[in-house]
MARTI-672412 format. One record per atom (N, C-alpha, C): x, y, z; atom name; residue number from 1; residue in one letter. Coordinates in steps of 0.02 Angstrom, whole numbers. Each point is the difference from the previous one (the first is absolute). Layout:
! residues N
+--------+--------+--------+------+-----+------+
|      x |      y |      z | site | pos | code |
+--------+--------+--------+------+-----+------+
|      X |      Y |      Z |   CA | NUM |    A |
...
+--------+--------+--------+------+-----+------+
! end
This chain:
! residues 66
+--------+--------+--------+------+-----+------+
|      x |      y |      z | site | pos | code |
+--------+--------+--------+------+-----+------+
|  11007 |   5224 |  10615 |    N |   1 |    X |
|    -48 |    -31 |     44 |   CA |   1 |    X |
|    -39 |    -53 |    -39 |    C |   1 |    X |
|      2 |    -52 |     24 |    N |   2 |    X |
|    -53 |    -48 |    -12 |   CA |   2 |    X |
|    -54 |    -30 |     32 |    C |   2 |    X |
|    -49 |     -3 |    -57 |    N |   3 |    X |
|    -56 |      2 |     41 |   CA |   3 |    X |
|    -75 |    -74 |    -16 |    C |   3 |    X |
|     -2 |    -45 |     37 |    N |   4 |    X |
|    -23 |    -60 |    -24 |   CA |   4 |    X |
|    -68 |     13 |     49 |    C |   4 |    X |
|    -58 |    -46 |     -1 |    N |   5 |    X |
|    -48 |    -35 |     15 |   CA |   5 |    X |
|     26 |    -55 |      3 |    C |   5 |    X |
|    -34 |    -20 |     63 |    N |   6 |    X |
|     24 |    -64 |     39 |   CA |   6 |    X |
|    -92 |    -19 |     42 |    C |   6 |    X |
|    -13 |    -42 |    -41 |    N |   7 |    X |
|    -96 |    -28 |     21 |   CA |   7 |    X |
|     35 |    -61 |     49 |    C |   7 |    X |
|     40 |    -18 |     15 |    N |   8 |    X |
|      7 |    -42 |     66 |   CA |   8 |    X |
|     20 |     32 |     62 |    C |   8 |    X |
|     16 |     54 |     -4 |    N |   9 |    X |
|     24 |     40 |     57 |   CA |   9 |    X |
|    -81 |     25 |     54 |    C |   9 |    X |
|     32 |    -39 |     65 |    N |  10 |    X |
|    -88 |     35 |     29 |   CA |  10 |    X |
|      9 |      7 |     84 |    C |  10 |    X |
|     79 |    -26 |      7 |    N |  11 |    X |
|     19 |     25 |     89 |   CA |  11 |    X |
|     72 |     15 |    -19 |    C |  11 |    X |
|     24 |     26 |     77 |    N |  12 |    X |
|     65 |     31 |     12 |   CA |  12 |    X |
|     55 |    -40 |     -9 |    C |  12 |    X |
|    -56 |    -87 |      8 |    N |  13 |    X |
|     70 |    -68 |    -28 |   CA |  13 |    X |
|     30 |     18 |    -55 |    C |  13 |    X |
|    -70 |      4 |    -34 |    N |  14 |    X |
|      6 |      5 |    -86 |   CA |  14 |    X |
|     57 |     53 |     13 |    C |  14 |    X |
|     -4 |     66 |      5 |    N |  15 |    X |
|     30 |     55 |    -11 |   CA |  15 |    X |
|     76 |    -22 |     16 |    C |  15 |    X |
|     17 |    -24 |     67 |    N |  16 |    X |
|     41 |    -29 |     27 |   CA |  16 |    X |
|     61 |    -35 |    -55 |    C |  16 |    X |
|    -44 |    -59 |    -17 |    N |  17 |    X |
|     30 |    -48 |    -54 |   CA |  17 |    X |
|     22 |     45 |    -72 |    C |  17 |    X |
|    -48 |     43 |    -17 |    N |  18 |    X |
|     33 |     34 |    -67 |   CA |  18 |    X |
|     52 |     58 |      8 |    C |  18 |    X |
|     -1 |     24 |     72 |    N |  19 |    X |
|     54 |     56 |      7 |   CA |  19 |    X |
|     41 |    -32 |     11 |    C |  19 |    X |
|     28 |    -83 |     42 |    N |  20 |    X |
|     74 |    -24 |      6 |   CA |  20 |    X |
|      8 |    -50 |    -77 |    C |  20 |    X |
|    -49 |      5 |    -37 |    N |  21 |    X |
|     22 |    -36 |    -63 |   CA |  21 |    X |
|     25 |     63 |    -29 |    C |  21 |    X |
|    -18 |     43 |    -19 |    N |  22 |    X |
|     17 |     76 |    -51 |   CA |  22 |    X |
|     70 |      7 |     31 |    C |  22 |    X |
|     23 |     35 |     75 |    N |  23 |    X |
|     46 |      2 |     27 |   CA |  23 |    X |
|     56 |    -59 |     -1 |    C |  23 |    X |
|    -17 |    -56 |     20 |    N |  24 |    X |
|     53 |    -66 |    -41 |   CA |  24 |    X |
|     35 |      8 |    -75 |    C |  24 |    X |
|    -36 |     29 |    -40 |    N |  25 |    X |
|     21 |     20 |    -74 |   CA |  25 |    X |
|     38 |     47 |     26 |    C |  25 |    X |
|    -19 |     68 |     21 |    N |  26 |    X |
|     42 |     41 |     15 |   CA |  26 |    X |
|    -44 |     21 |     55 |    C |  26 |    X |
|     75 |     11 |     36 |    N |  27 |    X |
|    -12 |     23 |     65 |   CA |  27 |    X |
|    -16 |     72 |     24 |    C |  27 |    X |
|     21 |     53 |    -53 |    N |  28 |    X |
|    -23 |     54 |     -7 |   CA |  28 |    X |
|    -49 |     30 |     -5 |    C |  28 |    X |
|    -33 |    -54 |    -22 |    N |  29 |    X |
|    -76 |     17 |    -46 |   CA |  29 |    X |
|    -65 |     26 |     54 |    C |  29 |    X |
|    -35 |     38 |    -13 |    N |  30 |    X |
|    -51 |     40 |     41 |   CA |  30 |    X |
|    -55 |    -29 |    -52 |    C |  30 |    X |
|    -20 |    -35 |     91 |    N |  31 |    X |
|    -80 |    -30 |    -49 |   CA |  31 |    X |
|    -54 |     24 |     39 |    C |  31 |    X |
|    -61 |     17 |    -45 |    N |  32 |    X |
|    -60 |     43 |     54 |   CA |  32 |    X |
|    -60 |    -41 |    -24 |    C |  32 |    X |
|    -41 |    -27 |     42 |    N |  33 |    X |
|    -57 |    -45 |     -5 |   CA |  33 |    X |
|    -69 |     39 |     23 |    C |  33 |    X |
|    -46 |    -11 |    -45 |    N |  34 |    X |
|    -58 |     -4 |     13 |   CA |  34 |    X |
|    -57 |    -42 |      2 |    C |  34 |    X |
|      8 |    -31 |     48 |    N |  35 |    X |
|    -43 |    -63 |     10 |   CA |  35 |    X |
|    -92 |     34 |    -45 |    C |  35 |    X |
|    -38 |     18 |     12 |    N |  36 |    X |
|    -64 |     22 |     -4 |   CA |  36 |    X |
|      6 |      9 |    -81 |    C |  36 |    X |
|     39 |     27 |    -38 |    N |  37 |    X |
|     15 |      8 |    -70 |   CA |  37 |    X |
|     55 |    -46 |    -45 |    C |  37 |    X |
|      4 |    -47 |     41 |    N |  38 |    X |
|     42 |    -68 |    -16 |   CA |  38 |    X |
|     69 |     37 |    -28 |    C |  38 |    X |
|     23 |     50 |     -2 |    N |  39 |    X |
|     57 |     40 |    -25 |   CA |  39 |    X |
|     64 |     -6 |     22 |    C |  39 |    X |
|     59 |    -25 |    -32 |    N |  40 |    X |
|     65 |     26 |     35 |   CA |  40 |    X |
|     32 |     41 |    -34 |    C |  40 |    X |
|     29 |     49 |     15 |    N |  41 |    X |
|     67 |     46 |    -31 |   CA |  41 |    X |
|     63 |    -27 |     42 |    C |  41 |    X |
|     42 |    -11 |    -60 |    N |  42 |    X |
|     75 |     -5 |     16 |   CA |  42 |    X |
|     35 |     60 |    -40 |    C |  42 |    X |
|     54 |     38 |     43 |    N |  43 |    X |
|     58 |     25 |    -20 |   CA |  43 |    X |
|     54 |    -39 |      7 |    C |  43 |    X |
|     36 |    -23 |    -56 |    N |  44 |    X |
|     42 |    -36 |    -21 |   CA |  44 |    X |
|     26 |     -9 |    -50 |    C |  44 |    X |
|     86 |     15 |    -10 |    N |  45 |    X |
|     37 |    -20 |    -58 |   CA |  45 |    X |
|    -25 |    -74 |    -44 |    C |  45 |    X |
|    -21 |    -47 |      8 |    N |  46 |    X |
|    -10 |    -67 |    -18 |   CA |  46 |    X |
|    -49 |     16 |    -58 |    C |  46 |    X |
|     35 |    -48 |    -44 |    N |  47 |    X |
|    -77 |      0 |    -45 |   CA |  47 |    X |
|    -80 |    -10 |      4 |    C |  47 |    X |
|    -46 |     42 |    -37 |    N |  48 |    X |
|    -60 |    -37 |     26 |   CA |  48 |    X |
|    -14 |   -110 |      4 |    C |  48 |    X |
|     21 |     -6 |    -48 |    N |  49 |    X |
|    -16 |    -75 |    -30 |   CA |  49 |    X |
|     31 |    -34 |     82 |    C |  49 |    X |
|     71 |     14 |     24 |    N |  50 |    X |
|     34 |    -31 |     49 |   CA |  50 |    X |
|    -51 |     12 |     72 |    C |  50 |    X |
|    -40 |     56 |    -13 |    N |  51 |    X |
|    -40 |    -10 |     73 |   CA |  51 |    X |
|    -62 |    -23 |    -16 |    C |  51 |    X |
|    -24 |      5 |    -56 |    N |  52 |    X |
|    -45 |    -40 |     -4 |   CA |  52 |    X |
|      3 |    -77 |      3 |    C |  52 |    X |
|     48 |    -23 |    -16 |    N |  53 |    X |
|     12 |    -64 |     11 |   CA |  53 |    X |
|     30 |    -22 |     51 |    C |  53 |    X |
|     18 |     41 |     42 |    N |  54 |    X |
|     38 |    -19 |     91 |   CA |  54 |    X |
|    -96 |      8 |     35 |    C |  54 |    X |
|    -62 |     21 |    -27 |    N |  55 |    X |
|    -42 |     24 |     40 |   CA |  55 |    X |
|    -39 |    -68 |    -22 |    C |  55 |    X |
|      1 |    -17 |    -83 |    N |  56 |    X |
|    -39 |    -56 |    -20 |   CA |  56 |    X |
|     25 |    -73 |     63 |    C |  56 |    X |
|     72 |     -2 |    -14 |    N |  57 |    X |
|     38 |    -40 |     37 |   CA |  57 |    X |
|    -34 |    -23 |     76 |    C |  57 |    X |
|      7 |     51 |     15 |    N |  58 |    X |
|    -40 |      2 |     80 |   CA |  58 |    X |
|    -72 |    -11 |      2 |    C |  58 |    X |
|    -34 |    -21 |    -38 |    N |  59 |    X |
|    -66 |      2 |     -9 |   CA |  59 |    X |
|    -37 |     66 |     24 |    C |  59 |    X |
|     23 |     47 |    -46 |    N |  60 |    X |
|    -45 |     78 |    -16 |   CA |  60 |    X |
|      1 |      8 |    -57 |    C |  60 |    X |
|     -6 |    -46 |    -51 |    N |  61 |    X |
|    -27 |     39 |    -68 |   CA |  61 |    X |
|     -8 |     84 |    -20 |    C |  61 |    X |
|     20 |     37 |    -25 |    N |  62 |    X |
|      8 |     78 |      0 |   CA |  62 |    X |
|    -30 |    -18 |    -73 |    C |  62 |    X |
|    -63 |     88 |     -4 |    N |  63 |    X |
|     -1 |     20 |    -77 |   CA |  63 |    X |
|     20 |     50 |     21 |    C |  63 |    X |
|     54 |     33 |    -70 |    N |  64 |    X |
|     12 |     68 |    -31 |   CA |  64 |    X |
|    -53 |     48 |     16 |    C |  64 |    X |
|     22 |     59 |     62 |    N |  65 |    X |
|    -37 |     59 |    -38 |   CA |  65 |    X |
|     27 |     37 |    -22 |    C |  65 |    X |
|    -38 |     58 |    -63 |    N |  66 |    X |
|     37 |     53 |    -34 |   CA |  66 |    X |
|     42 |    -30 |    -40 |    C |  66 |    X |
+--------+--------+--------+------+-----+------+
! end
């Protein structure tokens, strides 16, 4: 599981846009958002670095948690 902070995330667009960017990488991938705690978890084979940079890409900047 991976688990980022995302301080641009603040509607369901937002949420929207980072669950079909995560899923575009892989389509498998289970992404869970929390808008109010700027938080996403992904379950996904992919490396961290590759979704962080499919999320930067899209204009969502992600920090590392844990």
């Amino acid at each position: 599981m991976l688990d980022f902070e995302v301080q641009d995330m603040s509607c369901g667009h937002c949420v929207a846009v980072i669950t079909r960017t995560i899923q575009a990488l892989d389509p498998g991938a289970q992404v869970l958002c929390d808008v109010p705690t700027h938080r996403v978890q992904v379950e996904t084979a992919r490396p961290r670095e590759d979704v962080a940079r499919a999320l930067a890409e899209a204009g969502y900047p992600p920090t590392p948690v844990g």
